[in-house]
Every structure is written in C-alpha cells, then in structure tokens.
VOROBA-467804 format. One record per residue (C-alpha): x, z, y; residue in one letter. Coordinates in nm, 2 decimals. Layout:
VOROBA-467804
<px X&pz Z&py Y&r A>
...
//
This chain:
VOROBA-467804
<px 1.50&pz 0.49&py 4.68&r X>
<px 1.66&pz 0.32&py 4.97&r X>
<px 2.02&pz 0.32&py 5.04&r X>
<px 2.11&pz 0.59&py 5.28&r X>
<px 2.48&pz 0.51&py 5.26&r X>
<px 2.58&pz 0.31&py 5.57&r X>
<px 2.71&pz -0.04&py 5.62&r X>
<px 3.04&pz -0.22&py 5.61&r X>
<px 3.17&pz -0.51&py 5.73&r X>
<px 3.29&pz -0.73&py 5.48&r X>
<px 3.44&pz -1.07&py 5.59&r X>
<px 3.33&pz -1.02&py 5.92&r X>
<px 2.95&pz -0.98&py 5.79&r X>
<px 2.74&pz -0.62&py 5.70&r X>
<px 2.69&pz -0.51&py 5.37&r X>
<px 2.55&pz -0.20&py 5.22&r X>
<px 2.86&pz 0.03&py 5.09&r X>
<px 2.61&pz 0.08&py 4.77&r X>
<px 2.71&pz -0.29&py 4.67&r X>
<px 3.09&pz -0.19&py 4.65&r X>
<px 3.24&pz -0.05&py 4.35&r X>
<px 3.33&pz 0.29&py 4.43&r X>
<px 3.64&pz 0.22&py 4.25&r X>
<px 3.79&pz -0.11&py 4.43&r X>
<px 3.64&pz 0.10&py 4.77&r X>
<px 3.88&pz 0.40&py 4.69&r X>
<px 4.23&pz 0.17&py 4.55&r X>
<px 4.12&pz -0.07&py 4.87&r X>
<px 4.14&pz 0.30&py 5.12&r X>
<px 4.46&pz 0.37&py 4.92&r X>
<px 4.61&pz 0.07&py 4.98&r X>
<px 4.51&pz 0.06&py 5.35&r X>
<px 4.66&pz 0.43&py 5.39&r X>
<px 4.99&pz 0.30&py 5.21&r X>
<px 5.02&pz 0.01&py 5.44&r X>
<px 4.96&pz 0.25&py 5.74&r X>
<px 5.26&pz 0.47&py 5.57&r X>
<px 5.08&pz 0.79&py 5.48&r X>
<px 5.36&pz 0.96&py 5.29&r X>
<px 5.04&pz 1.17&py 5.14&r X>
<px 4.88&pz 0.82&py 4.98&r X>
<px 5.20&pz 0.73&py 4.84&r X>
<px 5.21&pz 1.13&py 4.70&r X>
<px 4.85&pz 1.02&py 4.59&r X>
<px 4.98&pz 0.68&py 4.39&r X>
<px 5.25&pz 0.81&py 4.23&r X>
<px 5.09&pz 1.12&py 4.10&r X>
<px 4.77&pz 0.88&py 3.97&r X>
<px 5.05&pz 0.62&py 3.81&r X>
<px 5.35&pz 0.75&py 3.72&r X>
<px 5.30&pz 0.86&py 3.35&r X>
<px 5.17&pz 0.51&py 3.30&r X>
<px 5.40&pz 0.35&py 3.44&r X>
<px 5.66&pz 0.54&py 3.28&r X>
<px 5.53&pz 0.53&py 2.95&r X>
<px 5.48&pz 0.17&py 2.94&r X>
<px 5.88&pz 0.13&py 3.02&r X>
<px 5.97&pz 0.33&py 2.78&r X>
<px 5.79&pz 0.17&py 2.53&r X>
<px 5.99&pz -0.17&py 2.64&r X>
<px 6.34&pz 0.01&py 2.69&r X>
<px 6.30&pz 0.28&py 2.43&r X>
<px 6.55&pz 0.48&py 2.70&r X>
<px 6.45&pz 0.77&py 2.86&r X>
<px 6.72&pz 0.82&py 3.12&r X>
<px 6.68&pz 0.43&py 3.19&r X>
<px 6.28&pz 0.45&py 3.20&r X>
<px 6.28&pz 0.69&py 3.43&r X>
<px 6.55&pz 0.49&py 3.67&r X>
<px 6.30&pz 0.19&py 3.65&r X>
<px 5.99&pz 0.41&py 3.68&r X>
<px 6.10&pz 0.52&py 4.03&r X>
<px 6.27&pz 0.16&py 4.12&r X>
<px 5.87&pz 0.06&py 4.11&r X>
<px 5.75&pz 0.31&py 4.30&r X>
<px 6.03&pz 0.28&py 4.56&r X>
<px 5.97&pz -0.08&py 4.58&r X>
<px 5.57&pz 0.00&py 4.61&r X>
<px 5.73&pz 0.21&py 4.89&r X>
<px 5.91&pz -0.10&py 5.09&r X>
<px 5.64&pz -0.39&py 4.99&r X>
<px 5.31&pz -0.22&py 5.03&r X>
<px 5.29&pz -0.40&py 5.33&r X>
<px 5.29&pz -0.78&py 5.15&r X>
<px 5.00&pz -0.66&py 4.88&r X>
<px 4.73&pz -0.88&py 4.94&r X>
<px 4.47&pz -0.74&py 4.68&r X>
<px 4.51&pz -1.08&py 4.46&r X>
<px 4.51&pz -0.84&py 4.17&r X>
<px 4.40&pz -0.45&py 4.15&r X>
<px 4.66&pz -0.18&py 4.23&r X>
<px 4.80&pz -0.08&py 3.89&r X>
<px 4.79&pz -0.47&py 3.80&r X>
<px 5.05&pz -0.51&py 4.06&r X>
<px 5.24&pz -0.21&py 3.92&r X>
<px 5.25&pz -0.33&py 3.56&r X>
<px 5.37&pz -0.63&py 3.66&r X>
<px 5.67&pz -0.47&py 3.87&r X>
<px 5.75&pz -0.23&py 3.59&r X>
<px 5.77&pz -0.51&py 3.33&r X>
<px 5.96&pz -0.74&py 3.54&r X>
<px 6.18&pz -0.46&py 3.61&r X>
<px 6.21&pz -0.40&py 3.22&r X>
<px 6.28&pz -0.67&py 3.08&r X>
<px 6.58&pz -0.78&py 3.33&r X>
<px 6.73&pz -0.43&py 3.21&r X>
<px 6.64&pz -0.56&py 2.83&r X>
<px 6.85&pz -0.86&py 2.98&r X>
<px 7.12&pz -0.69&py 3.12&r X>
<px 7.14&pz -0.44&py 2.77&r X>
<px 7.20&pz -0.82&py 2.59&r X>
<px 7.43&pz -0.94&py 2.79&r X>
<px 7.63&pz -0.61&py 2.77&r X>
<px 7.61&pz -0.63&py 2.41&r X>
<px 7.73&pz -0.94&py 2.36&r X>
<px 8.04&pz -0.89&py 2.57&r X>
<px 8.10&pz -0.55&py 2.38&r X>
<px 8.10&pz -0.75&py 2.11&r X>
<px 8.37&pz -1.01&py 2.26&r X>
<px 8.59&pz -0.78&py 2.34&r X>
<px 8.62&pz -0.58&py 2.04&r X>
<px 8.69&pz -0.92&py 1.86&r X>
<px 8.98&pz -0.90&py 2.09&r X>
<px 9.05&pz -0.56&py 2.04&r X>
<px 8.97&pz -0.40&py 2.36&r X>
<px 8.77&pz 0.00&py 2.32&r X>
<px 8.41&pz -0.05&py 2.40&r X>
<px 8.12&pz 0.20&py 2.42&r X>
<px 7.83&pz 0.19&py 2.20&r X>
<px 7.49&pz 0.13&py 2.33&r X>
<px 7.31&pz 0.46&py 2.19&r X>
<px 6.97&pz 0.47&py 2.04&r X>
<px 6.70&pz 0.69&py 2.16&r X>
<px 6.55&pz 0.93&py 1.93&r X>
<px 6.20&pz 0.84&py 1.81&r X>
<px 6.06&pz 1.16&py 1.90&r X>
<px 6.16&pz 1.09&py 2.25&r X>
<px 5.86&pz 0.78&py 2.23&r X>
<px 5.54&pz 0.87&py 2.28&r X>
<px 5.42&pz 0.70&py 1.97&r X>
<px 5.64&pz 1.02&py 1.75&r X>
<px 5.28&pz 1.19&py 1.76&r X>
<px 5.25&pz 0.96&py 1.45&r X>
<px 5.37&pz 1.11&py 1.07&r X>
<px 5.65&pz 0.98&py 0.91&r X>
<px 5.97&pz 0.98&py 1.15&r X>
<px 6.11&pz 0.75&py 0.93&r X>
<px 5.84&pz 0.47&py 0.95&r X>
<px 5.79&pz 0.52&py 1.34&r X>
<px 6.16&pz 0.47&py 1.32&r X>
<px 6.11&pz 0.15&py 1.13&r X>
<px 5.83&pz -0.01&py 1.34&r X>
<px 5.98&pz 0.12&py 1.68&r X>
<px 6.27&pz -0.09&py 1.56&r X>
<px 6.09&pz -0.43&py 1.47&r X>
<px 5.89&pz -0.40&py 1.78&r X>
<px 6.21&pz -0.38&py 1.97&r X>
<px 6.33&pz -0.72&py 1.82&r X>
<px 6.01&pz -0.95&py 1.89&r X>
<px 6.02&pz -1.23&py 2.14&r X>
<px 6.02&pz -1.03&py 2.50&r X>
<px 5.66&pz -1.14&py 2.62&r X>
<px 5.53&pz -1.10&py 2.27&r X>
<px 5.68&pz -0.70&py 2.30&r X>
<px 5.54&pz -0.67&py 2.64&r X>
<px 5.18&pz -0.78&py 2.53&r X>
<px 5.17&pz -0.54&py 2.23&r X>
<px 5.31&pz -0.26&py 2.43&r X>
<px 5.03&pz -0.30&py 2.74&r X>
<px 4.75&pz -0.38&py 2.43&r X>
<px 4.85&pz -0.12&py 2.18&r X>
<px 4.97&pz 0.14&py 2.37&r X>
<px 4.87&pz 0.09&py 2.75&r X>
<px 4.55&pz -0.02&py 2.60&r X>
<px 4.50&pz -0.27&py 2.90&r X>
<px 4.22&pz -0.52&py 2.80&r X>
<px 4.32&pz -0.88&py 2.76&r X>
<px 4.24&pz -0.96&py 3.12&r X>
<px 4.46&pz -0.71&py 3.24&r X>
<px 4.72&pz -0.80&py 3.03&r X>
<px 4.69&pz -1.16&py 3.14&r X>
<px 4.68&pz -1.06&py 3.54&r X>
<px 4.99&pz -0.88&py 3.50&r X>
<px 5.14&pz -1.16&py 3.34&r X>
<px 5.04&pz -1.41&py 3.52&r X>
<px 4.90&pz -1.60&py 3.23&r X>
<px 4.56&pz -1.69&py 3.08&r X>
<px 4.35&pz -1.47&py 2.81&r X>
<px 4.39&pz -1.69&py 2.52&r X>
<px 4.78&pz -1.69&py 2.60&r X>
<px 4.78&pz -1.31&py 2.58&r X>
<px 4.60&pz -1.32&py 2.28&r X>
<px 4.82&pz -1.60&py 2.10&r X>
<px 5.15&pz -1.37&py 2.16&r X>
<px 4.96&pz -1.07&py 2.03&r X>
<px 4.88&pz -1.28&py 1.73&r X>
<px 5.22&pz -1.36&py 1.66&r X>
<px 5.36&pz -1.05&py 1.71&r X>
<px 5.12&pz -0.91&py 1.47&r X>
<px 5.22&pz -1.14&py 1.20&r X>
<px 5.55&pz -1.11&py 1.26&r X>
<px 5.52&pz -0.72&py 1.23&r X>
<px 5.32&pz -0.73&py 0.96&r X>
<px 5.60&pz -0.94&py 0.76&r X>
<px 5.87&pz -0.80&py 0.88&r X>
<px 5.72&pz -0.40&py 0.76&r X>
<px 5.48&pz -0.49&py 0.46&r X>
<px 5.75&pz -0.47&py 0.21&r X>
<px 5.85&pz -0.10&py 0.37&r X>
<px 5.51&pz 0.03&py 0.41&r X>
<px 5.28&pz 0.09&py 0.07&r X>
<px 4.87&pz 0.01&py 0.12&r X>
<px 4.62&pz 0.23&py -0.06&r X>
//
C-alpha cells in the first residue's frame, strides 16, 4: 500500500514522513517546541524523564535530598540551554550526560568535604558527619537481604567514578553500551572495559561475604 502520510522536507529536500522514525520525529517536535519555550513541552519532558533521571543520581549519590536537588538542577539547566541542543545525541542522551556530570562534581565536592572534616578534627575543631542514606531509600532495596544490598550498595559506592557511572547506567538504567558510551563521550569497547573492571572488582571485593549454591 502506498504511503498516504505526506512529505517533509529534510535538508532542504522531500522525503516521505513514513521513512522517519516515529520516535526521533516526536523527541525532534519536542525539542523544537522547547526551543520555541512551550512551558507545556517542558511539562511534557520532565514528566517523560524525571524518574530516570532521578533514579540514576541516586544510584551515583546514594542521597535522596541531594538527588532530588541535582535532578531539578538538570531540568532547570534543560530549561536555560535548550536553545544550544543541536540533536548531536538523542534527548535523554543529553540528559544522562547532564545528570552525571552534575553527580559526580557533588561526589567531588562530598570528598573534598570529607577530607577537610577530617583535617580539622585532627586539630580539634567540631565537625558534622556526612550521613548515610538508608538502603531502602535505593531503588535496588526491592532486593532480599538488607544487609547484603547494604554491603554491595557500599562497594559500588567505592569504585573508580566512571567505572560506578557505567555500572549504574548498565545495571540499573539498563542503557545499552552505545548509550552508555554517547553519554560519556567515549567509545563501546571503553564502556565495556570499565564495566569489566568494576565487575571484577565487585566480585572480589563481595565473594568472600556472599555464599554460592
């Protein structure tokens, strides 16, 4: 049956609307709509996104309160840049990478304020403890066995920052490798050597906490 959809232009030259993902079509009248500041588009993005984008942080920060704060500091900058987007990468690409940029200069910042807690007390000045988030706060508490999703939630915390980025967006995102590489900027086998290590190193680090049938 023939096409009975219209045509586009594309690059200055027709082509049949039935050749365009219906996907890219709708993120690419999203993204027009944004640019043109429909408050209702920007409604429409953060209501498609935000749990994603949320949950992803969390799983970086393991912070609720601090999650949250950098979940709408993406959308807010979304808000203000929407206008520079250029459509080198899809839509929630672009978000992923602003969340995770965003988390892991707070991971930063949580280090540095560590470390100077830890100066200070040598020198005997009061200093607050960072707290830790409850487990059951993390998405991942669906799991049995508080204790062990204690356990792993706490090694995954300590690997190398891009190897915890990759094996949150793989594991619990579940972003293909190619997505995981577009957000960071990087190629496929990279993602996949980080997610290697970060493996091993998990499986090391737990194996003598966890028993095998």
């Amino acid at each position: 049956m023939a096409c009975a959809l219209p045509l586009i232009l594309v690059d200055d030259s027709p082509v049949s609307s039935c050749l365009i993902d219906p996907t890219a079509a709708a993120e690419a009248e999203l993204v027009a709509q944004l640019q043109q500041g429909s408050e209702a588009a920007f409604r429409t993005l953060v209501e498609r996104y935000q749990d994603r984008i949320y949950q992803m942080v969390l799983s970086l920060l393991r912070n609720p309160e601090e999650a949250e704060d950098v979940a709408q500091e993406v959308f807010v900058e979304v808000h203000q840049t929407i206008g520079r987007f250029r459509g080198e990468a899809t839509l929630s690409t672009w978000l992923y990478r602003l969340a995770t940029s965003r988390a892991l200069k707070n991971l930063r910042r949580a280090r540095t304020k560590k470390r100077f807690a830890y100066f200070t007390s040598l020198l005997g000045f009061g200093n607050d403890v960072l707290h830790e988030v409850p487990t059951h706060a993390h998405p991942l508490a669906l799991l049995e066995g508080q204790q062990q999703l204690g356990l792993l939630l706490d090694h995954i915390a300590r690997l190398p920052d891009q190897q915890r980025v990759v094996f949150t967006l793989r594991h619990e995102q579940e972003l293909s490798y190619e997505q995981i590489a577009a957000v960071l900027r990087t190629s496929v086998p990279a993602v996949e050597s980080l997610l290697f290590r970060a493996r091993k190193t998990l499986r090391t680090r737990l194996q003598p906490h966890f028993r095998h049938e």
